[in-house]
C-alpha positions as CSV (number, residue, x, y, z in Angstrom):
1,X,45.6,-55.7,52.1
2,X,43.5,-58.1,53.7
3,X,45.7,-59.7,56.9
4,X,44.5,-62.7,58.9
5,X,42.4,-61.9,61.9
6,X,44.2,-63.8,64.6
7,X,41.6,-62.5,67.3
8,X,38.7,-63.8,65.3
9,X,40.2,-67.4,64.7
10,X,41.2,-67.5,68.1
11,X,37.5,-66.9,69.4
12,X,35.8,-69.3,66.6
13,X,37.8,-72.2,67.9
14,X,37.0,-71.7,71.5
15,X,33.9,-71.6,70.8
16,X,33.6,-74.7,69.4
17,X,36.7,-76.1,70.9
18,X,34.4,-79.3,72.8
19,X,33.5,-80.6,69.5
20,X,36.0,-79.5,66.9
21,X,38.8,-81.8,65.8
22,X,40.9,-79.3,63.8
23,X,41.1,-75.9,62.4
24,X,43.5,-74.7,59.6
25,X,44.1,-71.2,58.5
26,X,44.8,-70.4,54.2
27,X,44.0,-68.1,51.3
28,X,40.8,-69.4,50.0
29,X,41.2,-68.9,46.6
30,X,44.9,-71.1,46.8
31,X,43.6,-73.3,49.7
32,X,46.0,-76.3,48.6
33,X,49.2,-73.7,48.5
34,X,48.6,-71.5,51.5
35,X,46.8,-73.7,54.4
36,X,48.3,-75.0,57.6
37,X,46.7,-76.6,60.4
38,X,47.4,-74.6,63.5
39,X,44.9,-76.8,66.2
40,X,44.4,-80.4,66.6
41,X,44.2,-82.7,69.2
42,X,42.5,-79.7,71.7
43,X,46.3,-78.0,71.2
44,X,47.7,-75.3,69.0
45,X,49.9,-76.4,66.7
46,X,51.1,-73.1,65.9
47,X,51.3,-70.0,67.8
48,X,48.6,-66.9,66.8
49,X,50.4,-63.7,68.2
50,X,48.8,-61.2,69.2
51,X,51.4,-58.1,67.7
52,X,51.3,-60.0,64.3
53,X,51.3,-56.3,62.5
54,X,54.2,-55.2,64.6
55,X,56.3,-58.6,63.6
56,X,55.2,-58.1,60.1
57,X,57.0,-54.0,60.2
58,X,59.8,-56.2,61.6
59,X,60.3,-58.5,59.1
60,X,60.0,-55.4,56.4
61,X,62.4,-54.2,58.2
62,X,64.7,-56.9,58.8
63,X,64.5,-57.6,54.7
64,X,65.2,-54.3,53.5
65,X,68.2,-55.0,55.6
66,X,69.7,-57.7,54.4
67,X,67.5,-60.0,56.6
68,X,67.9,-63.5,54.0
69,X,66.0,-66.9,54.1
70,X,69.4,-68.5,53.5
71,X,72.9,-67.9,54.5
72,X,75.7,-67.8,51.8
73,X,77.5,-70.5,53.0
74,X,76.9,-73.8,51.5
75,X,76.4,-77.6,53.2
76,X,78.3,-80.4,52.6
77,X,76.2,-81.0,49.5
78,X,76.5,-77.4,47.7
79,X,73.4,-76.3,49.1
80,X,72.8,-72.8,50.9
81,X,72.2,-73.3,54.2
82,X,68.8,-72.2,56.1
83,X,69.1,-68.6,57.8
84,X,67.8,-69.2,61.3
85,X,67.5,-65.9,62.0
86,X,65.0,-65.8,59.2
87,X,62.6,-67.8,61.8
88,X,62.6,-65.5,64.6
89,X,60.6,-63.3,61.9
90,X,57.9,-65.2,60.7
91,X,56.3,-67.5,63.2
92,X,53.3,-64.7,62.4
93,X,52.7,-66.1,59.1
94,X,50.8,-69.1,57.8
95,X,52.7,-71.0,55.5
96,X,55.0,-68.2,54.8
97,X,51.8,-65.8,54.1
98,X,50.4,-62.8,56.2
99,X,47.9,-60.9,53.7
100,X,47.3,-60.9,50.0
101,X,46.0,-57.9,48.2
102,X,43.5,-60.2,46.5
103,X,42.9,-63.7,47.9
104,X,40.6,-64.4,51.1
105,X,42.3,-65.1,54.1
106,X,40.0,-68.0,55.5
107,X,40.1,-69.9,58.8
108,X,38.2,-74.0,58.4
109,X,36.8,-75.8,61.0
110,X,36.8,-79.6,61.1
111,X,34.0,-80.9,63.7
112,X,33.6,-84.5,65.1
113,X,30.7,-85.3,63.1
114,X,32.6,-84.8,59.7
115,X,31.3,-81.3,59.0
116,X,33.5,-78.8,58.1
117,X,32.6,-75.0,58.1
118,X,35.1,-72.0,56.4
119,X,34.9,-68.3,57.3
120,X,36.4,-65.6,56.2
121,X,38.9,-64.5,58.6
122,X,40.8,-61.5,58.3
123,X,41.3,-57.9,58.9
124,X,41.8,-54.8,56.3
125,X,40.7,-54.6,52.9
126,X,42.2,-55.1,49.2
């Protein structure tokens, strides 16, 4: 399974951090499903751990458990509530995603100037 490559993404956007404007992380080949921006503005928007594989064996864990998205309970409108719980286990994952077994996980870069630049940005292999 191929995994994003936190590390790498990490580096690219320091690197070109002075004249970047954003930079999103997604599976290539479902781009419009799968991408989320995680810097803008010179900040990170979302957080790139660096023990992503050892939150990942937790979540396993934590689902073959039990470990649910939503509660059983319902809200006031018959609708299960959000498990927050569930969050404490995913902030590793880019829109809900941490590998695929067959898409290209893919950081893009956005510059100043209007280009935009994607790499291939993972770890592992399918």
């Amino acid at each position: 399974m191929k995994t994003y490559d936190f590390s790498k993404a990490k580096q690219l956007i320091r690197e070109n951090a002075e004249n970047l404007v954003s930079a999103s992380l997604g599976m290539h080949e479902d781009w419009a499903w799968t991408a989320q921006t995680i810097w803008e503005n010179g900040e990170f928007k979302h957080e790139l751990p660096e023990n992503a594989d050892e939150m990942q064996e937790k979540f396993i864990e934590a689902r073959k458990n039990g470990l649910s998205m939503f509660l059983s309970e319902k809200d006031e409108n018959g609708l299960s509530k959000f498990n927050p719980e569930y969050d404490k286990f995913t902030n590793h994952m880019i829109a809900g995603i941490y590998g695929s077994s067959w898409a290209t996980p893919t950081i893009e870069l956005i510059f100043k100037d209007g280009e935009e630049r994607m790499h291939a940005c993972y770890k592992g292999e399918s």
